[in-house]
C-alpha positions as CSV (number, residue, x, y, z in Angstrom):
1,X,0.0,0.0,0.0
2,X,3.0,2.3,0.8
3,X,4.0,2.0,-2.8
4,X,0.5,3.0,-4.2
5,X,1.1,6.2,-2.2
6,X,4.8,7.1,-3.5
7,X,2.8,6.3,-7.2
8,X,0.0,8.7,-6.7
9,X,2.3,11.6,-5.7
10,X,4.6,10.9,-8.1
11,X,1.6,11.7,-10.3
12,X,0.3,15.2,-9.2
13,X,4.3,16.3,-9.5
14,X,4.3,15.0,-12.6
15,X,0.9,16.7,-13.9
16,X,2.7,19.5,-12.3
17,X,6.0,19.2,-13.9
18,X,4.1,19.2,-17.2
19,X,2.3,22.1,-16.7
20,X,5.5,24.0,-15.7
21,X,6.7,22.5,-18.8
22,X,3.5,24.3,-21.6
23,X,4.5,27.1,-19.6
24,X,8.0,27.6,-20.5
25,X,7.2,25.9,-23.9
26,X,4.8,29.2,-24.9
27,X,6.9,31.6,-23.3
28,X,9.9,30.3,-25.4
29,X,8.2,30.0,-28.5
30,X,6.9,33.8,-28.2
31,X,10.7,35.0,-27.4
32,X,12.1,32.7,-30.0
33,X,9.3,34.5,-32.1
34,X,10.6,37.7,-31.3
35,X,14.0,37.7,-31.1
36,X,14.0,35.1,-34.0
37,X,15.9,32.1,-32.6
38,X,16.0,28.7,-33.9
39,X,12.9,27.0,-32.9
40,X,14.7,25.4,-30.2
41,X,11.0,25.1,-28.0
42,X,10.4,22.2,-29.8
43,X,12.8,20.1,-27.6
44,X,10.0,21.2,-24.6
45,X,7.6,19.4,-27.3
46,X,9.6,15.9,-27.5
47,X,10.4,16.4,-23.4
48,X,6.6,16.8,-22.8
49,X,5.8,13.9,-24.7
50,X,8.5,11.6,-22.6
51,X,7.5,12.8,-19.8
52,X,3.6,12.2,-20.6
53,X,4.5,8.6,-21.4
54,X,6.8,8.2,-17.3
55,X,3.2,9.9,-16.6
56,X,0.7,6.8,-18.2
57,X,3.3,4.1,-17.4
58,X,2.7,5.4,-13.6
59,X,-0.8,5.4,-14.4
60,X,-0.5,2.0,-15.6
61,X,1.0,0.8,-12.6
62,X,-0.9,2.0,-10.2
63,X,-4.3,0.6,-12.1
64,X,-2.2,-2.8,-12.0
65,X,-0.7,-3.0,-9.1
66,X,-1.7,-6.5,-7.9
67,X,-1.9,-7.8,-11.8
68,X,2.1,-7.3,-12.5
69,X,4.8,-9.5,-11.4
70,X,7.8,-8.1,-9.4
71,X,10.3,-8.2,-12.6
72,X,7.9,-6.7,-14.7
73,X,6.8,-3.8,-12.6
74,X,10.7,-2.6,-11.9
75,X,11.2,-3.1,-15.7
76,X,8.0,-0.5,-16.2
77,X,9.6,2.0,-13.3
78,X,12.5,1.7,-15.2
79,X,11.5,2.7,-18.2
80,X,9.3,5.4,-16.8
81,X,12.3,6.5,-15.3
82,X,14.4,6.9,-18.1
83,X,11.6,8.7,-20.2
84,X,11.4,11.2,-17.1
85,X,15.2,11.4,-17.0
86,X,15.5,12.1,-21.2
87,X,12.2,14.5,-21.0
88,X,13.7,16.7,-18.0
89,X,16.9,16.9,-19.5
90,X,15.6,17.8,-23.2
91,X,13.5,20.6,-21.3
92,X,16.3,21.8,-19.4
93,X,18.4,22.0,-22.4
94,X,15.7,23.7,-24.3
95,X,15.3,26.8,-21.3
96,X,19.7,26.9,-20.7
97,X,19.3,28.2,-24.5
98,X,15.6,30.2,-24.4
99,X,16.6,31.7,-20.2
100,X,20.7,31.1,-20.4
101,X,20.4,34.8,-20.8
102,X,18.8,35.9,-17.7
103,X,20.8,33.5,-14.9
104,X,23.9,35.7,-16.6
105,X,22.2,39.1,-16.0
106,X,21.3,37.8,-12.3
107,X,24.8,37.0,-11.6
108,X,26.4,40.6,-12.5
């Protein structure tokens, strides 16, 4: 039961994560527009969609939690993990280009 719990929340941050994630996506698409940058904001695209599948695979798992064997459901967590790691990390590459700008102006 303790392990249906760490699921659940692992959800809402993810749910939140992805919104966080549109949010930096629109901003960085309307300052790409304006400053016209490479549409680099797609890489929030391709992260949002990794991340959405670590979000059903979750979703999965907690809906067939008694059905899976033990092998089987550390072979789905890893796999959602991996597809969280390689969203995050595509996002975070996407805002170091979009926002790189604005951690140098806060450091002067």
């Amino acid at each position: 039961m303790h392990h249906f719990y760490d699921l659940l929340f692992e959800e809402i941050a993810l749910i939140a994560l992805l919104v966080i994630v549109y949010v930096l996506f629109k901003l960085s698409q309307r300052l790409g527009e304006a400053l016209q940058m490479k549409p680099l904001y797609h890489f929030y695209t391709l992260g949002g969609i990794l991340i959405g599948i670590s979000f059903l695979v979750d979703l999965y798992l907690i809906f067939n939690m008694t059905n899976i064997l033990d092998d089987k459901r550390l072979q789905l967590e890893l796999i959602g993990n991996i597809m969280l790691s390689i969203g995050v990390t595509l996002c975070l590459f996407s805002a170091i280009k979009y926002w790189g700008w604005l951690i140098k102006e806060i450091l002067q």
